[in-house]
DRENDO-1510 file (C-alpha; in Angstrom, 1 decimal, always signed):
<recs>
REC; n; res; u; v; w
REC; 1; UNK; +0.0; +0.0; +0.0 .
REC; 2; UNK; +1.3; +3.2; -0.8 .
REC; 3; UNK; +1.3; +6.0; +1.5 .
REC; 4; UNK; +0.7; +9.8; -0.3 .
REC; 5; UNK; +1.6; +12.7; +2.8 .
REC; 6; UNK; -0.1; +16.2; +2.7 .
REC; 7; UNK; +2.4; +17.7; -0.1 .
REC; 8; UNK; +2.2; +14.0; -2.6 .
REC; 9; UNK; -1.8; +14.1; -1.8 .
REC; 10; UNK; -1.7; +18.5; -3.0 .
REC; 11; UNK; +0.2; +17.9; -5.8 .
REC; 12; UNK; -2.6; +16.0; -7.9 .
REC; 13; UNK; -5.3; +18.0; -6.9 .
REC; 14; UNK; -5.3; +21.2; -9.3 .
REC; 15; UNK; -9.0; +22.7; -9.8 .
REC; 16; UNK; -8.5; +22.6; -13.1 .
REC; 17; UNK; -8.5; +19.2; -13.0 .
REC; 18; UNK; -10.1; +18.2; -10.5 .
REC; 19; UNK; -13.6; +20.0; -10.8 .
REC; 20; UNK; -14.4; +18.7; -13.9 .
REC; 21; UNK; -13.7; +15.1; -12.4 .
REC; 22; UNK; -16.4; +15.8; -10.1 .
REC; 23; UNK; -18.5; +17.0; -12.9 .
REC; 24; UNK; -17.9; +13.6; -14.7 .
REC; 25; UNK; -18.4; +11.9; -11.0 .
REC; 26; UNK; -21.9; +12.8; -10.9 .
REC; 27; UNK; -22.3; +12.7; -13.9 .
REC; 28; UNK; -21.7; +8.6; -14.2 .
REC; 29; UNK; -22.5; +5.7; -11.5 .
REC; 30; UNK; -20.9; +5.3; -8.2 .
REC; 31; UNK; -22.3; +3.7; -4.9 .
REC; 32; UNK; -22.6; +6.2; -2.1 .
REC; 33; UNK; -24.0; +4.8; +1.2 .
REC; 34; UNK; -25.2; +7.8; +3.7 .
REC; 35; UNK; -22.6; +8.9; +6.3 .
REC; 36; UNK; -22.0; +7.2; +9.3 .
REC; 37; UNK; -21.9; +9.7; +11.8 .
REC; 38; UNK; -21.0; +9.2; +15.8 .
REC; 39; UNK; -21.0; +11.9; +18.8 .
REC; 40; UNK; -17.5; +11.7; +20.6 .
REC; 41; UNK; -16.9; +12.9; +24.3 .
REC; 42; UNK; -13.6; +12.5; +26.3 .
REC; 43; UNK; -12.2; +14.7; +28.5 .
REC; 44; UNK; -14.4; +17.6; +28.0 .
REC; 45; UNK; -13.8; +17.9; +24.4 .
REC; 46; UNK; -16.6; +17.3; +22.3 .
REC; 47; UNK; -16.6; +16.0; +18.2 .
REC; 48; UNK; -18.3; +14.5; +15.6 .
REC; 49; UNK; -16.8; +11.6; +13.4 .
REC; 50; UNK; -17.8; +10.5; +9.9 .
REC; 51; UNK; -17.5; +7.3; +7.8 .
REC; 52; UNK; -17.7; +7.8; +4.7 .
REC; 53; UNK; -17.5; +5.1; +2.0 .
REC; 54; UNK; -18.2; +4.9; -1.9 .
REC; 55; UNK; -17.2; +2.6; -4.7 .
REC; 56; UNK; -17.2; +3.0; -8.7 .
REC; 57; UNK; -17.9; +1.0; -11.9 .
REC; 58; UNK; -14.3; +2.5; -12.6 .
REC; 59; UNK; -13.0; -0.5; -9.8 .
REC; 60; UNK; -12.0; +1.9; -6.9 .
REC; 61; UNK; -13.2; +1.8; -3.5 .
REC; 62; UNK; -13.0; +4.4; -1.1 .
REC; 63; UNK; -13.4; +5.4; +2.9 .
REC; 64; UNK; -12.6; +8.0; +4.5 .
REC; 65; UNK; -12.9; +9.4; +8.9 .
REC; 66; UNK; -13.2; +13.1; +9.7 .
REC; 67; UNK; -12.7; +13.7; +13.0 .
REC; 68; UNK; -14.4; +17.3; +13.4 .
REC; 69; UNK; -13.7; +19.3; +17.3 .
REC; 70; UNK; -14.7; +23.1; +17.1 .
REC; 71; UNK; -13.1; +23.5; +20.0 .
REC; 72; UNK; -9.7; +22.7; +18.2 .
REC; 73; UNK; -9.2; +27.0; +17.1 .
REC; 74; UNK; -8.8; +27.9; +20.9 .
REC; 75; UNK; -6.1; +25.5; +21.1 .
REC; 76; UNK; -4.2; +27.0; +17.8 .
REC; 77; UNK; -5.3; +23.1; +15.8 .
REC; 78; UNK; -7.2; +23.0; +12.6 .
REC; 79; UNK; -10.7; +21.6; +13.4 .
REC; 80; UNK; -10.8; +19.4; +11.2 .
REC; 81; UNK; -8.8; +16.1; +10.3 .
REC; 82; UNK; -9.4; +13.0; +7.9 .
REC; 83; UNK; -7.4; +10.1; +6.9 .
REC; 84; UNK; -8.3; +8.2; +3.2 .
REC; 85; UNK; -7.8; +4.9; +2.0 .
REC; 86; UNK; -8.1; +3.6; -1.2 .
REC; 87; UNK; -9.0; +0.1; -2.3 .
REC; 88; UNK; -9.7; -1.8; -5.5 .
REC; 89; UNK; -13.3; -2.3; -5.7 .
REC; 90; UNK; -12.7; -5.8; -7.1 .
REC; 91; UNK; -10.7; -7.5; -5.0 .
REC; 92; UNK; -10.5; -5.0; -1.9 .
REC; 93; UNK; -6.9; -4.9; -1.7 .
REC; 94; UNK; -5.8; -2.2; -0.3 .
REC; 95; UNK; -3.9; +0.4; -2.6 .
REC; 96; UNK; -2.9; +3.3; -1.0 .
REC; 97; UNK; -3.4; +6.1; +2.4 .
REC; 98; UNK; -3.4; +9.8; +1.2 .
REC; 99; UNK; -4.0; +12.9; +3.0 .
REC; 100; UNK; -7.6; +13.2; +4.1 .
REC; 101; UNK; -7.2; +16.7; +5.2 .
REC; 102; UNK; -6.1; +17.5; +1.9 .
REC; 103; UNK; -8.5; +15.3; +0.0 .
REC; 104; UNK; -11.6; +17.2; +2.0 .
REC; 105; UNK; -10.7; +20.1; +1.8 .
REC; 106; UNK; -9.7; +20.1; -2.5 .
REC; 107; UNK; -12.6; +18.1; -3.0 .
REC; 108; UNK; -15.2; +21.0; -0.8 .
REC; 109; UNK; -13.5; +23.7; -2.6 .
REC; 110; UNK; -14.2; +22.1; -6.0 .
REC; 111; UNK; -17.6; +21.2; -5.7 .
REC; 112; UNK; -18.8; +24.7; -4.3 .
REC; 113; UNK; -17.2; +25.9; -7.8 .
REC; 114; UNK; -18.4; +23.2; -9.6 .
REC; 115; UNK; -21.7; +24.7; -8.5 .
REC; 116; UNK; -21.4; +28.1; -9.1 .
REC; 117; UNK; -20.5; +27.1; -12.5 .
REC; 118; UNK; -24.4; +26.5; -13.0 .
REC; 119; UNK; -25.4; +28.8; -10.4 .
REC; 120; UNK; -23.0; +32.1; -10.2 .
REC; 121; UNK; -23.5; +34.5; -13.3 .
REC; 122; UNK; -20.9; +34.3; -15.9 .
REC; 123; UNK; -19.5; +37.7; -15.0 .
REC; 124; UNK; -19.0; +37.2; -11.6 .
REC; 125; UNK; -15.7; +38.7; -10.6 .
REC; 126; UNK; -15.8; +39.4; -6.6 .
REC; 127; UNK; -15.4; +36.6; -4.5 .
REC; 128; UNK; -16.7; +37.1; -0.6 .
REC; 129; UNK; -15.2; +34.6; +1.3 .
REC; 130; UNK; -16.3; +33.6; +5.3 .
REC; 131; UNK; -13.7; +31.8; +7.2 .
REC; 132; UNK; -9.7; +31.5; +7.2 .
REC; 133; UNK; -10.0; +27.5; +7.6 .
REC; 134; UNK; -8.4; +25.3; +5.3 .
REC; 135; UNK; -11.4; +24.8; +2.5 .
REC; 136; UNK; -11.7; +28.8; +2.7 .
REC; 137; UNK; -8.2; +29.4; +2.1 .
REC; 138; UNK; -8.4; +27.2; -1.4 .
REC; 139; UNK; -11.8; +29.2; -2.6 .
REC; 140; UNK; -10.2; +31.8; -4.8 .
REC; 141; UNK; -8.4; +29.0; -6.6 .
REC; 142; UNK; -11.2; +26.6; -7.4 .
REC; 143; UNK; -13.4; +29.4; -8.1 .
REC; 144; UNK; -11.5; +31.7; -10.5 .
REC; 145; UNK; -11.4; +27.9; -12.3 .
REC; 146; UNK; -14.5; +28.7; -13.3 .
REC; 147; UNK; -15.4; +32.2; -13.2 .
REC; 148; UNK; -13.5; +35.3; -13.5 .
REC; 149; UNK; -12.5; +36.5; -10.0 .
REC; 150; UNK; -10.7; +39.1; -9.7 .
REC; 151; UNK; -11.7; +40.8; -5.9 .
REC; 152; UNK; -11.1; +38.8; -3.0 .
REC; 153; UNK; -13.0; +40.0; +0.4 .
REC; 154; UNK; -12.6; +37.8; +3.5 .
REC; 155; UNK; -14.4; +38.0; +7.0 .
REC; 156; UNK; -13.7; +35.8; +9.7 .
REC; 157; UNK; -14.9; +36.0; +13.8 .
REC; 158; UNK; -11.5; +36.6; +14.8 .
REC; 159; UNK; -10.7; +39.7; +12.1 .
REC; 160; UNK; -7.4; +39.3; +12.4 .
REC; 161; UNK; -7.3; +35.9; +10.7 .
REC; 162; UNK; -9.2; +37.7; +8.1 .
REC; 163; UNK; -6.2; +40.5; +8.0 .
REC; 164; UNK; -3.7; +37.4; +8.1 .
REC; 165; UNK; -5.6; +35.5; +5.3 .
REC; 166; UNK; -5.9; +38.9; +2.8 .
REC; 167; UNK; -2.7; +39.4; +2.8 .
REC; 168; UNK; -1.3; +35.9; +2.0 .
REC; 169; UNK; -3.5; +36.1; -0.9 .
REC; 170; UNK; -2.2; +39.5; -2.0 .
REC; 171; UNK; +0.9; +38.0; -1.5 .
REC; 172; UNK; +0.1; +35.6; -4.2 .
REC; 173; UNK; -1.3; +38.2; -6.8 .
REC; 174; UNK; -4.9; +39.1; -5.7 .
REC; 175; UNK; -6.6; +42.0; -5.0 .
REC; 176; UNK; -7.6; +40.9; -1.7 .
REC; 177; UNK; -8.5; +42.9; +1.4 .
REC; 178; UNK; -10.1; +41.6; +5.0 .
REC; 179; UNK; -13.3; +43.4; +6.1 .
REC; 180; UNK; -15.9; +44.0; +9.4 .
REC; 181; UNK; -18.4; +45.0; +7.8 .
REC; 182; UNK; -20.5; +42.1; +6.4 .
REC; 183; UNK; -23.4; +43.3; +5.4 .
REC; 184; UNK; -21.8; +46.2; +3.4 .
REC; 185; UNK; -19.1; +43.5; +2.1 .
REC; 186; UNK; -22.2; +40.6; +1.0 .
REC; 187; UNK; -24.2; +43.5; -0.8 .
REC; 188; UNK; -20.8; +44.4; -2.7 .
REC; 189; UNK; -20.2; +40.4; -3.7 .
REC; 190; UNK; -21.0; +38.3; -6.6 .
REC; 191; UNK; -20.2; +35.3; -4.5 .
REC; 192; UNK; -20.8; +35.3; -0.7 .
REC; 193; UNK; -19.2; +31.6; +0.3 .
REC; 194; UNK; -19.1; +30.6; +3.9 .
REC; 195; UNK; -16.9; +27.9; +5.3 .
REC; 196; UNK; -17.0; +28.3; +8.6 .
REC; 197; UNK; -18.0; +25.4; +11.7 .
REC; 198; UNK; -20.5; +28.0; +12.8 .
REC; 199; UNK; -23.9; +26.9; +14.7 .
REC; 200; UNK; -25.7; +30.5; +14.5 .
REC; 201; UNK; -26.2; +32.1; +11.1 .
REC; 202; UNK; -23.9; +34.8; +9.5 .
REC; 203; UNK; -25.4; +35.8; +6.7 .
REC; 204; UNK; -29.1; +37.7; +6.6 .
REC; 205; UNK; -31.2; +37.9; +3.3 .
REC; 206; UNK; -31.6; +41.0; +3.1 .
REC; 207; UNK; -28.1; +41.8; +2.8 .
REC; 208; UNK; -27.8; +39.6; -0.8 .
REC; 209; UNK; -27.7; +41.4; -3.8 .
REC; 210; UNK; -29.9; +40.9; -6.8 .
REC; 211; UNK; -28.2; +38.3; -9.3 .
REC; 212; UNK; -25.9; +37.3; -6.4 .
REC; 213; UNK; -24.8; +33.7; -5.6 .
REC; 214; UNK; -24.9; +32.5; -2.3 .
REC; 215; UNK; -22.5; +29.4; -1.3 .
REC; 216; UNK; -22.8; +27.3; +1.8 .
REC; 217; UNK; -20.3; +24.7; +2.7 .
REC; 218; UNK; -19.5; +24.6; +6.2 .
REC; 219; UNK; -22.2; +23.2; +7.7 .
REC; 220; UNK; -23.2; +19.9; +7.6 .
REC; 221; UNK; -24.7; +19.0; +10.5 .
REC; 222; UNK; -28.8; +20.1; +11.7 .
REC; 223; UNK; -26.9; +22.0; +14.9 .
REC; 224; UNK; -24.4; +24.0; +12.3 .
REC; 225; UNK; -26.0; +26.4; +10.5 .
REC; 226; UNK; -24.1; +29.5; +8.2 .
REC; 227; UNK; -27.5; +31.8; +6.7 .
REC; 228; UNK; -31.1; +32.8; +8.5 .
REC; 229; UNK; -33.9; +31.2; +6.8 .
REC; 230; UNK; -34.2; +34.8; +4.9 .
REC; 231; UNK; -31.7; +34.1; +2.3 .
REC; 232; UNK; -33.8; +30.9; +1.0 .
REC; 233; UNK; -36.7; +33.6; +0.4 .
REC; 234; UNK; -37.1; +34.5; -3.4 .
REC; 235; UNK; -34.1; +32.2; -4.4 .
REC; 236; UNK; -33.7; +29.3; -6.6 .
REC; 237; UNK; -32.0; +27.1; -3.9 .
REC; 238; UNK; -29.6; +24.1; -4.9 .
REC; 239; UNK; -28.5; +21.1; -2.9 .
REC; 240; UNK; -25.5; +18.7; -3.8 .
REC; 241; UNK; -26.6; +15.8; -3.1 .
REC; 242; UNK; -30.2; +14.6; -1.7 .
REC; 243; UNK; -29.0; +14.1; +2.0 .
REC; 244; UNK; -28.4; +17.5; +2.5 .
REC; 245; UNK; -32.4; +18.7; +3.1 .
REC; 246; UNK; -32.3; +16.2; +6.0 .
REC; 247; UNK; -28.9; +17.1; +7.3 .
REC; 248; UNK; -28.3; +20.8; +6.6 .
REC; 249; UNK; -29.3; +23.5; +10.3 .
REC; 250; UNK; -29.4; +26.2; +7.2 .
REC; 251; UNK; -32.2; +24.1; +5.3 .
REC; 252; UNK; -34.3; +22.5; +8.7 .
REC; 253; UNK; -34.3; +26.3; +9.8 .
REC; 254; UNK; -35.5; +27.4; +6.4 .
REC; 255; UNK; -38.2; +24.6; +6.5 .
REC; 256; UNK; -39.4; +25.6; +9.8 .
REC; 257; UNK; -39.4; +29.5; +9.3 .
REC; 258; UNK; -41.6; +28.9; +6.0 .
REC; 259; UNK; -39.3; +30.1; +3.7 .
REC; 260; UNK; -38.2; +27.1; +2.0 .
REC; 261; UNK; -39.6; +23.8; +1.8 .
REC; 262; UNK; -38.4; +20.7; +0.1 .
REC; 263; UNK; -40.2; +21.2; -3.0 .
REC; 264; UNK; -38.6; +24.1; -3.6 .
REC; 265; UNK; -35.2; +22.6; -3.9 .
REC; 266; UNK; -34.4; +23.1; -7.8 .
REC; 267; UNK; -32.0; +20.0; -8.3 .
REC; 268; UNK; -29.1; +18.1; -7.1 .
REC; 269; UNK; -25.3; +18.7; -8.4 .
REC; 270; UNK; -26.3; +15.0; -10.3 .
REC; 271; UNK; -29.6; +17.0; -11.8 .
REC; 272; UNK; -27.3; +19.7; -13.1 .
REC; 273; UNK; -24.2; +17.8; -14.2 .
REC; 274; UNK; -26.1; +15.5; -15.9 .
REC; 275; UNK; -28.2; +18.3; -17.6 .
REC; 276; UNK; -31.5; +16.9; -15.8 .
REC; 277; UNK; -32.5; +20.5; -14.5 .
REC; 278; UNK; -31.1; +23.9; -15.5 .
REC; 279; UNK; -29.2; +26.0; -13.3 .
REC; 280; UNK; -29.1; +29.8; -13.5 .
REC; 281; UNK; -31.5; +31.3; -15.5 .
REC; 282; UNK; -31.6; +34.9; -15.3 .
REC; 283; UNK; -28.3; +37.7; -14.4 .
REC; 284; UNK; -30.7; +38.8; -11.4 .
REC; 285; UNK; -31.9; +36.0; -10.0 .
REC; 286; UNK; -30.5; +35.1; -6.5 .
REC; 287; UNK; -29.1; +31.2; -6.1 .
REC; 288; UNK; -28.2; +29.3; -3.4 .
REC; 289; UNK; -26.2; +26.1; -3.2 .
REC; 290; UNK; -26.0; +24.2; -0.2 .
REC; 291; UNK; -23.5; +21.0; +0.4 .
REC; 292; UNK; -22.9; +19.3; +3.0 .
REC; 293; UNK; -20.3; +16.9; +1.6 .
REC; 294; UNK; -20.2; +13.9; -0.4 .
REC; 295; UNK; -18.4; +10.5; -0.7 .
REC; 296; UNK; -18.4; +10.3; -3.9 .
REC; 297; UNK; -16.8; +13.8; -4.5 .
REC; 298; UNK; -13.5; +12.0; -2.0 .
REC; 299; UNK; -13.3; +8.9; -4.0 .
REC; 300; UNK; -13.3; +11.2; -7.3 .
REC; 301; UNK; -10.4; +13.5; -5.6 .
REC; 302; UNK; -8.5; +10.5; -4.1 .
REC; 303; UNK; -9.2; +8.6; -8.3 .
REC; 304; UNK; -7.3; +11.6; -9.5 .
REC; 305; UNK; -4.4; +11.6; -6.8 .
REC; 306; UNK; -4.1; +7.9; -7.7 .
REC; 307; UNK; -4.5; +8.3; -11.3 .
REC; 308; UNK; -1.9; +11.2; -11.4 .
REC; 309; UNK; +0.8; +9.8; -9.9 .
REC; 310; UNK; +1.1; +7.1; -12.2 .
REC; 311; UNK; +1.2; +9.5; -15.2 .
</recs>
């Protein structure tokens, strides 16, 4: 079994690559069992850990554990960590351990710009980005893969992650610049993303801009939640996979408030990748995509990480 560290995992996993892999991963046939999910307690600490399996007609088989502990920022960790292994789906031996970290957070980044490449309008050029975490540090990247960003905004709880995390990226050639004010920054964006571990919303309706695309990947559990049920009002709203109505604090709240129900759900990544339902369909429309993570988006990133290194 081979063994792929953070850097060997990185190196195959380029958005240009890999977001249209995902594309042709939901696009084709895979096996995706729901998430195993367990509540973990020890010594005051408080996680959640997933399982997360999937297999392909391609012959790969895939599992990954995230451990995820909020509490990990006060004590200066990442909250967030994963480990992957890779099997062949014929036989079950095992083929390699990679990076789950960097696996997660590649394949997160890629599919919230796989969907704004339905949802966001073609022009969209300034990126809002909430959170300094690992999947928020790659957004520019996978995005501007698929739009034309140009203005980088970040806010983050603690602003001076934000300050921190603007100037790294203006470091590497953006115009990018931390902000407090979020409301005046989300009226201003084309893109508001969020990928943060937060449990109370961040983002209010009425703060979104006409034609503006509203992205929600950190939450994934009913208890995390990123937007009030506002921003679901008036919007087309898009799901990645169908397990995220049932999973998603954003959506549940939504439900409850009456601004949303499950009907109104316009289609899953699968729906749009596979041309089943349109995406965007007007520059002033509002979207919304919310994901809460899929196996079948790891085994397509881990496919590629395999598959490149033997190029």
């Amino acid at each position: 079994m081979k063994t792929f560290d953070a850097a060997r995992t990185r190196a195959h996993l380029a958005f240009d690559r890999l977001v249209p892999a995902l594309r042709e991963a939901f696009t084709g046939h895979a096996s995706v069992p729901q998430r195993h999910v367990h509540t973990i307690e020890s010594g005051g600490a408080r996680g959640t850990v997933l399982i997360m399996p999937a297999w392909s007609e391609a012959g790969f088989l895939g599992i990954k554990t995230i451990n995820i502990f909020p509490g990990n920022s006060a004590r200066g960790l990442p909250g967030l960590h994963a480990t992957y292994v890779l099997y062949d789906a014929h036989t079950g031996v095992p083929l390699a351990q990679m990076d789950g970290n960097e696996i997660t957070a590649h394949r997160t980044a890629a599919a919230s710009a796989l969907g704004a490449s339905f949802l966001a309008r073609e022009d969209a050029s300034t990126l809002l980005v909430l959170g300094t975490g690992r999947v928020a540090r790659l957004l520019p990247a996978a995005h501007a893969s698929t739009r034309p960003i140009r203005k980088l905004r970040v806010w983050n709880h603690r602003p001076e992650g934000a300050r921190t995390l603007a100037a790294e990226w203006r470091q590497a050639g953006w115009d990018a610049e931390a902000v407090d004010d979020l409301p005046a920054a989300v009226r201003h964006a084309d893109i508001v993303s969020c990928a943060t571990l937060a449990t109370a919303p961040l983002v209010r309706g009425e703060w979104l801009a006409p034609g503006s695309h509203l992205d929600l990947i950190g939450s994934f559990t009913p208890a995390m939640k990123e937007a009030e049920p506002s921003c679901f009002a008036g919007a087309r709203v898009f799901v990645d996979t169908e397990e995220a109505p049932t999973k998603a604090g954003d959506l549940l709240d939504a439900f409850s408030a009456g601004t949303l129900t499950p009907e109104d759900i316009q289609a899953t990544l699968t729906q749009l990748c596979r041309g089943e339902r349109p995406g965007r369909l007007s520059p002033s429309e509002r979207t919304v995509f919310k994901a809460v993570g899929s196996a079948l988006e790891d085994l397509a990133a881990a496919t590629q990480v395999w598959t490149g290194a033997a190029e």
